[in-house]
Every structure is written in C-alpha cells, then in structure tokens.
C-alpha positions in Angstrom: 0.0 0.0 0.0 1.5 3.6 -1.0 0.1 6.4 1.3 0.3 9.8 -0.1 1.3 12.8 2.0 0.0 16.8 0.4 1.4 19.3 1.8 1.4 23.2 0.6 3.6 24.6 -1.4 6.4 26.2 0.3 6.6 30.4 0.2 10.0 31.9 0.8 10.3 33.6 4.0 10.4 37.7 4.1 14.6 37.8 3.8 14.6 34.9 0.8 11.9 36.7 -0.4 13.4 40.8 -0.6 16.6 39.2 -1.8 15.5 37.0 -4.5 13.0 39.4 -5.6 13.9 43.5 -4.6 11.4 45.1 -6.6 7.9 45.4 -5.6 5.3 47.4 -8.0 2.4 48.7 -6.3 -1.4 49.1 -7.6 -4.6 50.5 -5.9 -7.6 52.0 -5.6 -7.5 55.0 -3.0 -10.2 57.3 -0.9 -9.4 60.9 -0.8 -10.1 63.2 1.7 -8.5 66.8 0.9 -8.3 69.5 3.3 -9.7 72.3 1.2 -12.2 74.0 3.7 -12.3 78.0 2.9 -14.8 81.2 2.4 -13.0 82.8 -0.9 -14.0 86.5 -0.7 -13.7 89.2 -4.0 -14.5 92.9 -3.4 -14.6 95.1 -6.3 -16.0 98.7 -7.3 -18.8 98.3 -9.8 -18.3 99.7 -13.4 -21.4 102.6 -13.8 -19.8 104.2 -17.1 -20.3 108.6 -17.9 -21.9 108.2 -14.6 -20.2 110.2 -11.3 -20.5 107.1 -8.9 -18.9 105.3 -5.5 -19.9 101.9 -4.2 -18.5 98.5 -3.5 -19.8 94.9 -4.1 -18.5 92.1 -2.7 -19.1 88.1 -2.5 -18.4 85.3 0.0 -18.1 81.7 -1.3 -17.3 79.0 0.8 -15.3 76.6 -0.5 -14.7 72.8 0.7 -13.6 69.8 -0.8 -15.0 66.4 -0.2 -14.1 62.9 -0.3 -13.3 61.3 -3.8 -11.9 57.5 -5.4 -8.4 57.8 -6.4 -5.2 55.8 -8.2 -2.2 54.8 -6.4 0.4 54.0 -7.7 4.2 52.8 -6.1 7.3 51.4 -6.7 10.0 50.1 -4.1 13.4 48.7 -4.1 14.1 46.0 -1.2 17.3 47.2 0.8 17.2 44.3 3.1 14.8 42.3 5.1 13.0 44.7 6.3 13.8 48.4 5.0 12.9 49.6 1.4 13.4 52.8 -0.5 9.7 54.0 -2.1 7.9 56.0 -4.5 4.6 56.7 -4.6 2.3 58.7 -6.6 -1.6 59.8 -6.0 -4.3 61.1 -8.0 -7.9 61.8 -7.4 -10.2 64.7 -8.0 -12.8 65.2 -5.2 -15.6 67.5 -6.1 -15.8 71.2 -5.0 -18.7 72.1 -2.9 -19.7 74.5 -0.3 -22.8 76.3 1.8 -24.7 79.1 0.0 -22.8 82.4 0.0 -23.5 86.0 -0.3 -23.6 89.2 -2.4 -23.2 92.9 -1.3 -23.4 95.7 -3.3 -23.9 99.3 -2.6 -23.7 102.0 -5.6 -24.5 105.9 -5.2 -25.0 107.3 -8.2 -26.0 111.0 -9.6 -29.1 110.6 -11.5 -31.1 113.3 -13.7 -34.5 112.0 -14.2 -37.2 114.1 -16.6 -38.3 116.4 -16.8 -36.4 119.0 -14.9 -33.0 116.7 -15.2 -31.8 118.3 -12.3 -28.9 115.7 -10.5 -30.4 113.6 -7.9 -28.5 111.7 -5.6 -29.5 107.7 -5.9 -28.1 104.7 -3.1 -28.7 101.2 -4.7 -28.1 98.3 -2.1 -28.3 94.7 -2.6 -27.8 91.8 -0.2 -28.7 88.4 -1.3 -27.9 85.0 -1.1 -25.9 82.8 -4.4 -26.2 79.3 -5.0 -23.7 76.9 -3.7 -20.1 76.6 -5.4 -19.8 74.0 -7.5 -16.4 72.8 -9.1 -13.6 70.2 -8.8 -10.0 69.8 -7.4 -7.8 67.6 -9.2 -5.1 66.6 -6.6 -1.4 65.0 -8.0 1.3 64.1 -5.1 4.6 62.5 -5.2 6.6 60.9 -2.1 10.1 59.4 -2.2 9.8 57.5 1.4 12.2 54.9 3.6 9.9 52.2 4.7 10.7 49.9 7.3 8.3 46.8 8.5 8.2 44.1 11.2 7.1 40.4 9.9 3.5 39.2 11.8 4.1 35.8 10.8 5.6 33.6 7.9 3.4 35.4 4.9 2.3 39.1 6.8 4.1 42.1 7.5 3.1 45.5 9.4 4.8 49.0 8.5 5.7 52.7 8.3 7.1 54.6 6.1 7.8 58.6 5.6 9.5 61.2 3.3 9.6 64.2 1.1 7.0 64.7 -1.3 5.5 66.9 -3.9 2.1 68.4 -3.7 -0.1 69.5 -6.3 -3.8 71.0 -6.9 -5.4 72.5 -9.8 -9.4 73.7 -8.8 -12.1 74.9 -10.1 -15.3 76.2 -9.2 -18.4 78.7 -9.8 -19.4 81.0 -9.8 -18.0 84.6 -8.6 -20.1 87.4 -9.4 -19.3 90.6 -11.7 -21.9 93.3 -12.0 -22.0 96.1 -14.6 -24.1 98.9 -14.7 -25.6 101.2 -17.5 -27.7 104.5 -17.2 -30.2 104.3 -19.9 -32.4 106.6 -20.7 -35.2 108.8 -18.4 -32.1 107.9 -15.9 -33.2 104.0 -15.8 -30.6 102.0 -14.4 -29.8 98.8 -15.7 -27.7 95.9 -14.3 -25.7 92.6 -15.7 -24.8 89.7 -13.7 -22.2 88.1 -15.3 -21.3 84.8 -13.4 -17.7 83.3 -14.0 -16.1 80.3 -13.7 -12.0 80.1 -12.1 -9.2 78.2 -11.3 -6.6 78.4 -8.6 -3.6 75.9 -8.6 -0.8 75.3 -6.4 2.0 73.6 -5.8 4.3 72.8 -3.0 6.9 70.7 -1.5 5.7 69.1 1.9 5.9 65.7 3.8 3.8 62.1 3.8 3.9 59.7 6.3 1.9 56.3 6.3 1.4 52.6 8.2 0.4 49.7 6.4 -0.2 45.8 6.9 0.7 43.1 3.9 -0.2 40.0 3.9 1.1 37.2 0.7 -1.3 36.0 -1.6 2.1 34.5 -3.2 5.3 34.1 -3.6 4.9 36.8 -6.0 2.4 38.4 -5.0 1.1 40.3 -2.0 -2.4 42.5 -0.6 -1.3 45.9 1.2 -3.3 48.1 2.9 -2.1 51.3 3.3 -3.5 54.9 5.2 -1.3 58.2 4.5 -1.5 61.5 4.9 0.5 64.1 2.6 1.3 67.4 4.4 1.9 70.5 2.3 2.8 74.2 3.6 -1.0 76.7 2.9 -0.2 78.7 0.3 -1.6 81.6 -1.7 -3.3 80.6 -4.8 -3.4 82.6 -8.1 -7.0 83.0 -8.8 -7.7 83.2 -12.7 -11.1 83.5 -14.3 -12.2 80.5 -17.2 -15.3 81.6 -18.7 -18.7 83.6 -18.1 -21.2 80.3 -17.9 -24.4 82.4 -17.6 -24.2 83.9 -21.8 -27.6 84.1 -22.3 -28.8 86.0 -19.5 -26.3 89.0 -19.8 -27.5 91.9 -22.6 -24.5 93.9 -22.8 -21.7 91.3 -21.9 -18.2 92.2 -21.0 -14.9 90.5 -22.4 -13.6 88.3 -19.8 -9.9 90.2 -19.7 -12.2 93.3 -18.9 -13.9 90.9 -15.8 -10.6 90.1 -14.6 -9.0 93.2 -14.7 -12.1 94.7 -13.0 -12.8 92.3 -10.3 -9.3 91.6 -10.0 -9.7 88.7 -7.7 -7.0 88.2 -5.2 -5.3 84.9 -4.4 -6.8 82.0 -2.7 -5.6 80.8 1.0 -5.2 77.2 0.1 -3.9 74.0 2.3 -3.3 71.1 -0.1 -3.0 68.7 2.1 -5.0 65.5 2.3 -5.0 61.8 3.4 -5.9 58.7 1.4 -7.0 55.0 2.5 -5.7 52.6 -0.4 -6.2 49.1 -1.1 -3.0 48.0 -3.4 -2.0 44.9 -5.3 1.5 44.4 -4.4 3.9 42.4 -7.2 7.5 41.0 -6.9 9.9 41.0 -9.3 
C-alpha cells in the first residue's frame, strides 16, 4: 500500500523573499479626503460708465472639498529584510462644494431724471444669497519615502514609512459674481450679472507619512493596505477666471480680460494637504 502525503507549497520567507526578488510594484484604488475648507472673498467697485458714482460689491463663497476614489500607484526597491526605499504617486479629484454664499453691493449714483434733469443723488443696495459653489480639485502628489516593517508571521508584515514629497492641486469652481451697470435713458438703471467660472492651482513641497499591513497571496504576490496622509505648507493661490457660464442671460456682456481686470480677484488661501485609505496589489519581481 503507498500512502500519499500533500502538503502546501512552500513560500520563501520575508529575507529569501526581498533578496530573491527587490522590486515590488504597487497598484490600488484609493479614498481621498483633501483639506480644502475655505470662504473665498472678492470685493470690487462696480463699473457705472459717464456716470459720477462710489460703491462697493462684494461676494463670499465657501469653499470645501470632499471625499473622492483615487489611483495609487508605487514602486520600491528591497534594501534588506525589512527596510525599502519608495515612491509613490496619487491622483484623485474630489468634487468642489460648499454652503450658499453671499452678495453685497452698494452703488451711489448721480441721476437726472425728466423732466427737470436736475442731479439727484441715488443709493442702490443689494444683499442676497448665491447658490452653492460647484467645481472640482484635481489633486497629483509625489513621495520618495524609507519604509521599514516588522514580519507578523511567515506570509504578513506591518509597517511605516515617511519622506519628502510633492504636492499639487489644480481647482475649479463657480461661480464669482461681476456686475455692470448702464444709465439708460429717463435715468433708468440697468444691471448685468455676469457669473464666471475660475481656477486656482498650487504647488508645494511638503511631507507624507503612512502605516500599512501586507499580507502574501504568493510568492509573487502580495495585498497591502495602506493609510497616508501628505502634508503641504498653505499657500496663496493665483486666482484666474475660465469663462462667463451664464451667456444668455447678460445683454451687454463684457470681455472676460475686462472681468478680470475689474474684479481683480486676489489669491486664494489654500492648504493642499489631504489623506488617502488605499487598497493595493502588491507584485514582486
């Protein structure tokens, strides 16, 4: 009688394993959470052509940035059992949200209405509330890290690693408002909302820091997951305007270099930070 004895195959051990194979190439899906959280503000005189005027308008828009599915993507070379040099990259574009804000405007104009057409001094106020922002912010960051892990057993591992990386954002959102203003005739005024679009990117160098747990699926292959969060330095943010999206409600439209240089919106206090959760697919080689 023969008797026949299975046993599993036999995985190398975390030391065979970093020397016979150094490389390790890292896929996954991520969540996002970014740190934008802000009330952008513009202030502005409004344009009254011919017409002897002061006045100010101004807008609040909150700003904030929820959570969002991203792509991670990694590469690390083994520098011995347990210590590995790493580069990792992240991209995901959360959308761009935000409470209800507000327009101000008070203009004071000299008026001459028929028939005497004698100047009359006119206060116009408006305070209202806009609808909520809406936009995206397309986040890139990129982290050369030392990792260093302890083994949890024959085929799992648990980790940290931490290093210099590269932060960048590019957003967008709308809409800020630009109001122009035309004396017609029997001293009617008349108003156009123009409602633009803008962007604001940014870049910085900053720091990531993470702890993740492994375990083999393989002797080639492996399942990490990992939680990081990428630190960048608040910066100012060069606020640019993209288009007027409302066309076909304004009657005597501006160009949009004349909406820029007119509201002149000022930069953008913006913290790129954020932290992911990823789920990776972890391959030896």
């Amino acid at each position: 009688m023969a008797l026949a004895v299975f046993a599993p195959p036999a995985w190398p051990d975390a030391a065979a394993a970093a020397s016979a194979r150094p490389w390790h190439l890292l896929l996954g899906a991520s969540l996002v959470a970014a740190s934008l959280a802000t009330s952008y503000r513009t202030s502005y005189p409004p344009p009254l052509p011919g017409i002897p005027h002061v006045g100010n308008a101004s807008q609040t828009l909150p700003l904030d940035a929820g959570h969002a599915l991203g792509l991670q993507l990694g590469l690390e070379r083994a520098l011995g059992a347990h210590v590995a040099l790493q580069l990792v990259g992240e991209h995901a574009s959360p959308d761009v949200v935000g409470d209800p804000g507000r327009y101000q405007v008070r203009l004071v104009y000299t008026s001459r209405p028929p028939p005497s057409n004698d100047p009359v001094a006119v206060e116009l106020r408006r305070d209202e509330e806009r609808p909520s922002a809406t936009g995206e912010l397309s986040t890139w960051a990129a982290a050369l890290n030392v990792a260093v892990w302890l083994d949890t057993g024959a085929h799992a591992r648990v980790g940290v690693s931490a290093g210099p990386a590269w932060l960048h954002a590019r957003g967008s959102a709308q809409s800020l408002v630009y109001t122009s203003y035309v004396l017609g005739g029997h001293s009617v005024l008349f108003s156009d909302d123009h409602l633009v679009s803008f962007e604001f990117p940014a870049s910085t160098l900053g720091l990531d820091v993470g702890t993740f747990v492994e375990a083999d699926l393989g002797p080639r292959v492996a399942l990490r997951a990992d939680a990081r969060y990428f630190w960048g330095k608040t910066t100012d943010a060069d606020v640019t305007l993209l288009e007027i999206v409302n066309p076909g409600e304004v009657l005597q439209a501006l160009d949009l270099a004349e909406i820029q240089s007119g509201l002149a919106p000022p930069p953008l206090r913006f913290d790129p930070s954020f932290f992911r959760a990823a789920l990776s697919l972890v391959v030896r080689f």
